[in-house]
C-alpha positions in Angstrom: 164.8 62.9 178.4 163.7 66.6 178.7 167.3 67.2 176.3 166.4 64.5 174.1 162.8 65.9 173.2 164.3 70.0 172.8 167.2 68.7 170.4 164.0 66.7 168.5 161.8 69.9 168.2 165.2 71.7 167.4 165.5 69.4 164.4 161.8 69.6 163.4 162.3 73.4 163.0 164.9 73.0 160.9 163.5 70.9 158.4 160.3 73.0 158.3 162.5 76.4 157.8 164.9 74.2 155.3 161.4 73.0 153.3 160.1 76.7 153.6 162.4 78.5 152.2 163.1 75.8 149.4 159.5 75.3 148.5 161.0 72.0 146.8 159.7 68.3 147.6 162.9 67.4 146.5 165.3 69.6 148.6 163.4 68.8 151.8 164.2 64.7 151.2 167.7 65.9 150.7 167.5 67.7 153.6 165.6 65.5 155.8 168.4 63.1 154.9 172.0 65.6 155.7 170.1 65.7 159.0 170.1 62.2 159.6 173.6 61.5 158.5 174.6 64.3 161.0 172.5 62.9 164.0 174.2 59.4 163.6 176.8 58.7 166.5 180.2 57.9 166.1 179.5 54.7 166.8 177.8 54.6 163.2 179.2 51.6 160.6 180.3 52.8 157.8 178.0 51.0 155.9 175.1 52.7 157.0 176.4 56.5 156.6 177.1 54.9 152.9 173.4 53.7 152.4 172.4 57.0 153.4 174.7 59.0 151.2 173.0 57.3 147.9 170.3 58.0 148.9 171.1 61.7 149.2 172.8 61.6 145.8 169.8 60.0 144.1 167.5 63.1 145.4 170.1 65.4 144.5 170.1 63.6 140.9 165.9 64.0 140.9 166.9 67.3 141.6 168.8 68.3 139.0 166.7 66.4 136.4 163.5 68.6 137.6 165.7 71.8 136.8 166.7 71.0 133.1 162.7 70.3 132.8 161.7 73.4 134.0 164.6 75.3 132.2 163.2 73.5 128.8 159.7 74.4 129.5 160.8 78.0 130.4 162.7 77.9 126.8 159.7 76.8 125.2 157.7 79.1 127.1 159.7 82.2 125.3 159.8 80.3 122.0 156.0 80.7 121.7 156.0 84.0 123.2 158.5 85.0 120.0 156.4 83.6 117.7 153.1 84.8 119.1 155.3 88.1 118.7 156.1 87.8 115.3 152.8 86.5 114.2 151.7 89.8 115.5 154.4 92.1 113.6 153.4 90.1 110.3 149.5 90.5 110.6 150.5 94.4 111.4 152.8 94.8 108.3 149.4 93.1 106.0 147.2 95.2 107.5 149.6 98.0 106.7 150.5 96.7 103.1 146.2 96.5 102.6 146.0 99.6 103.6 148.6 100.9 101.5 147.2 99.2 98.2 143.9 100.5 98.7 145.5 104.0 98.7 147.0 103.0 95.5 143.6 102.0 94.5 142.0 105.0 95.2 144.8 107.3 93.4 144.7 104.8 90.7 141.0 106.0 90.7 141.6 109.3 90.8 143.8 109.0 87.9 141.6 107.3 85.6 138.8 109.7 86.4 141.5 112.3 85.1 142.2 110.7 82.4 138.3 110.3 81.3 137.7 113.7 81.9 140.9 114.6 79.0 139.5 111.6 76.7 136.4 113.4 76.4 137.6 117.0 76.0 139.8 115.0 73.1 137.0 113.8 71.9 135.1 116.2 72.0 138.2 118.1 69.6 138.3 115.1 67.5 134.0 114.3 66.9 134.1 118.5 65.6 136.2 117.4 62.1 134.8 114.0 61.9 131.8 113.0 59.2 130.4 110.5 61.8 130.8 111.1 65.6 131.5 107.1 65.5 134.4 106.7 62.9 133.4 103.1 61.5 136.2 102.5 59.5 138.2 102.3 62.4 135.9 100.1 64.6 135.8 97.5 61.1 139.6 98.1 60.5 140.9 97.4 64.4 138.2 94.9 65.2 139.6 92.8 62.2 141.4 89.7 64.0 145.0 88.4 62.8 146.4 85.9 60.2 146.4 83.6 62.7 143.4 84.2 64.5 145.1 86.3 67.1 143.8 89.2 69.1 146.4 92.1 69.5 144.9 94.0 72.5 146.2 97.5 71.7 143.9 97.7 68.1 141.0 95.8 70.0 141.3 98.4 72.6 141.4 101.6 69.9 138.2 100.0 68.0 136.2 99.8 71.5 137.2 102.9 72.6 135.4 104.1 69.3 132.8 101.9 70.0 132.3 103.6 73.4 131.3 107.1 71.5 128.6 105.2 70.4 127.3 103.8 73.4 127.6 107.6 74.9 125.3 109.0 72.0 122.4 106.9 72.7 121.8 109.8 75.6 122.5 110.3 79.6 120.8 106.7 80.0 123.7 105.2 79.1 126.9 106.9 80.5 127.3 104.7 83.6 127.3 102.3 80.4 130.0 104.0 78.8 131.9 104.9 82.2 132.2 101.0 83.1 133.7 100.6 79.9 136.4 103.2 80.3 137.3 101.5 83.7 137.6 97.8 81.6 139.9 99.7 78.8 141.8 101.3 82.0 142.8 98.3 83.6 143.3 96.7 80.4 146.0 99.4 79.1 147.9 99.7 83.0 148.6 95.9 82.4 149.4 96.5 79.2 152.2 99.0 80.4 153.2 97.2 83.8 156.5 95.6 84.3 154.9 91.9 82.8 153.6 93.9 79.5 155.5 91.4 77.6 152.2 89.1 78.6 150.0 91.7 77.6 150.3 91.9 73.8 147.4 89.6 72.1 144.4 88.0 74.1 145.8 84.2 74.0 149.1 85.4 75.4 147.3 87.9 78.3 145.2 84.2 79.2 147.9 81.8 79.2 150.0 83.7 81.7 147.3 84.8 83.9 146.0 81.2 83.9 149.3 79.9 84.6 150.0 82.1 87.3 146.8 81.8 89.8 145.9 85.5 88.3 142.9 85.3 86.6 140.7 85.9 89.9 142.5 88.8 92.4 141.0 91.4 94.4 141.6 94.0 91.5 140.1 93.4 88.4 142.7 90.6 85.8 143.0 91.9 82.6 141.5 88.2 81.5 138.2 88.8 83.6 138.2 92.8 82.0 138.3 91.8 78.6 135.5 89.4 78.8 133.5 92.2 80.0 133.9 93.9 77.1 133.7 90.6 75.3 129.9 90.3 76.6 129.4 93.8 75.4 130.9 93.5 71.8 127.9 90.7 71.4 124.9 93.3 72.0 127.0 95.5 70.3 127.2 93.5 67.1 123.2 92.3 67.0 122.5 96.1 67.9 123.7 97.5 64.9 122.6 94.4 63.0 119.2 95.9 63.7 119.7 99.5 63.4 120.9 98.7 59.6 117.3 98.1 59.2 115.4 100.1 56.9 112.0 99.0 58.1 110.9 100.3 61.8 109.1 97.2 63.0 109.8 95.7 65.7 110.1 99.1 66.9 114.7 99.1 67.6 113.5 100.0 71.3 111.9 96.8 72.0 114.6 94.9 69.2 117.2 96.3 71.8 115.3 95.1 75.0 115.2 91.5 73.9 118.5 91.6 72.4 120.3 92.3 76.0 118.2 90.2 77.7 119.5 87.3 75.4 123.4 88.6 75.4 124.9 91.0 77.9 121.8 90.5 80.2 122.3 86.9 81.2 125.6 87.8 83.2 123.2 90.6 85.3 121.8 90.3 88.4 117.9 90.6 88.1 117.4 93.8 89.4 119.5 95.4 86.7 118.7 93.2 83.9 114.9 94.5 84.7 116.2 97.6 85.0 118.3 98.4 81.7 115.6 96.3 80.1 113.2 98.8 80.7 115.8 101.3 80.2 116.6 100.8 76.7 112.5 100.7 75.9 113.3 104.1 75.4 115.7 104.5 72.6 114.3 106.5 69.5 114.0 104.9 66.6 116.5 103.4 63.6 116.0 106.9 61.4 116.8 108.8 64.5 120.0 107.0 66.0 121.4 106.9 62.2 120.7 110.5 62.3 122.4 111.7 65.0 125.6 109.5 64.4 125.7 111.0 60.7 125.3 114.5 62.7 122.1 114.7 60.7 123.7 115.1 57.4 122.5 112.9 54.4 125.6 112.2 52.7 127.1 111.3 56.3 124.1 108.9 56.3 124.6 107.4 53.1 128.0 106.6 54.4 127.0 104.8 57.7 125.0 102.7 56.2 127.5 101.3 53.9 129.8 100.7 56.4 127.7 98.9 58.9 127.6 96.0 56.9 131.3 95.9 57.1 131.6 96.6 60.7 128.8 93.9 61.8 131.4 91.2 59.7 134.5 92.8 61.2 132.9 92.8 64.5 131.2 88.9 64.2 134.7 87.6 63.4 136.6 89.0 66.4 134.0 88.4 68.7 133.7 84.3 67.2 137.7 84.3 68.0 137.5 85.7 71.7 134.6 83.0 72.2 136.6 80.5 71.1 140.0 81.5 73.3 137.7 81.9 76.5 135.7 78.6 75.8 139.5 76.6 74.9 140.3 77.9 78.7 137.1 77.3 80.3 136.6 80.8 81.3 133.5 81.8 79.9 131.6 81.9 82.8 133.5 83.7 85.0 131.4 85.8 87.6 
């Protein structure tokens, strides 16, 4: 009795050590079972150590099942762990590549700024052997659209550029005015020269392929969106000179001006500014003065500019009623 009962407790040990060390529900029954096969006598049937062999095999079976689960749970484990990885290298290299295009950005600025600050000394050169500091033959020749009706954006870009000497002489008022319309001309010419420049020849052809090719809205600035800046401009522009033609002085051109930009480039302006430029061009000088200044106060010079405004008004109405028309057949008019 007293053997029986130490050869028991014996036993129990052994499983518990077995199930210990295992840590496996599976391995104990396996266990649990090797222990009974071995405790049978000699006297055991054959048929019984049989039963209990299957059974053993089964749990081994179990077993082996519950490995290749784990193992496929470790291997999608590491699966996600490589992709969390990755997801992590790629949101690096954009951050990187942002970074790295603002830096363009900036020297692209820096550039430009450069290149503003050579325009005007050129200018400046240029405005010394002209008659008019605006030469208005050029604005009426370049602003002249096609055969058929197309926009080539290397002579629209010359006559604005022209155009821009204008805006500059109406006084220091007006040069952010002038500034943000070297930047639109900028962006305009880099396309112009970049690798797809074969897109970049006449306004339809700049809008198809920008429309076709999601790239009319970008962070930077589309060449569509900066010539319908300019577009806007060209309208205040045009009914600007149409009243500084004007021999007579009333409406005063000051408050002529006012309501003209509240009725053209003004509508695109947040209120603040619109109230702001409003009150802003209040204080031009007169028609006689302006006319003045751009004939470098000489009479004959005078005589001239008021000849050709006529001329320049029609050249500018007719490019201006194309570019409506291109922007209006691709629904872009009211772009932000």
């Amino acid at each position: 009795m007293c053997v029986c009962v130490c050869v028991c407790k014996e036993r129990e040990r052994e499983r518990e050590t077995a199930g210990s060390v295992c840590g496996g529900r599976v391995f104990v029954s396996a266990v649990a079972l090797a222990h009974q096969v071995t405790s049978m006598e000699h006297g055991s049937s054959t048929s019984e150590i049989e039963v209990v062999n299957g059974k053993l095999k089964k749990e081994l079976v179990v077993k082996e099942k519950e490995d290749e689960e784990e193992e496929k749970k470790d291997e999608v484990k590491e699966m996600r762990n490589a992709k969390l990885i990755n997801n992590e290298k790629e949101e690096e290299l954009k951050v990187k590549e942002e970074e790295e295009e603002e830096e363009e950005e900036e020297d692209s600025d820096d550039d430009e700024t450069e290149m503003d600050n050579e325009e005007d000394e050129e200018d400046e050169e240029e405005e010394k052997l002209k008659e008019l500091i605006v030469d208005m033959q050029l604005v009426r020749d370049y602003f002249t659209p096609g055969a058929e009706n197309e926009v080539p954006l290397a002579s629209y870009l010359k006559a604005y550029v022209e155009l821009n000497k204008f805006i500059k002489m109406l006084g220091k008022f007006y040069y952010f005015v002038s500034l943000d319309v070297k930047r639109k001309i900028a962006t305009l010419r880099k396309k112009m020269a970049g690798e797809n420049s074969q897109y970049y020849v006449d306004l339809k052809t700049m809008i198809k392929y920008e429309t076709e090719n999601g790239l009319v809205v970008e962070k930077s600035m589309s060449g569509t969106e900066a010539l319908l800046m300019l577009h806007r401009g060209l309208e205040f522009a045009r009914d600007f000179m149409t009243e500084l033609v004007k021999e007579k002085e009333e409406p005063k051109l000051s408050e002529a001006a006012s309501r003209i930009y509240v009725s053209t480039t003004g509508r695109f302006h947040p209120p603040i500014l619109r109230e702001t430029f409003s009150l802003v061009l209040r204080m031009l000088p007169n028609r006689a003065t302006i006319r003045s200044r751009v004939a470098k106060e000489n009479e004959e010079a005078e005589e001239t500019l008021k000849r050709l405004l006529p001329e320049v008004i029609k050249s500018v109405t007719e490019t201006y009623d194309v570019c409506q028309r291109i922007y209006q057949d691709y629904n872009l008019l009211n772009l932000p």
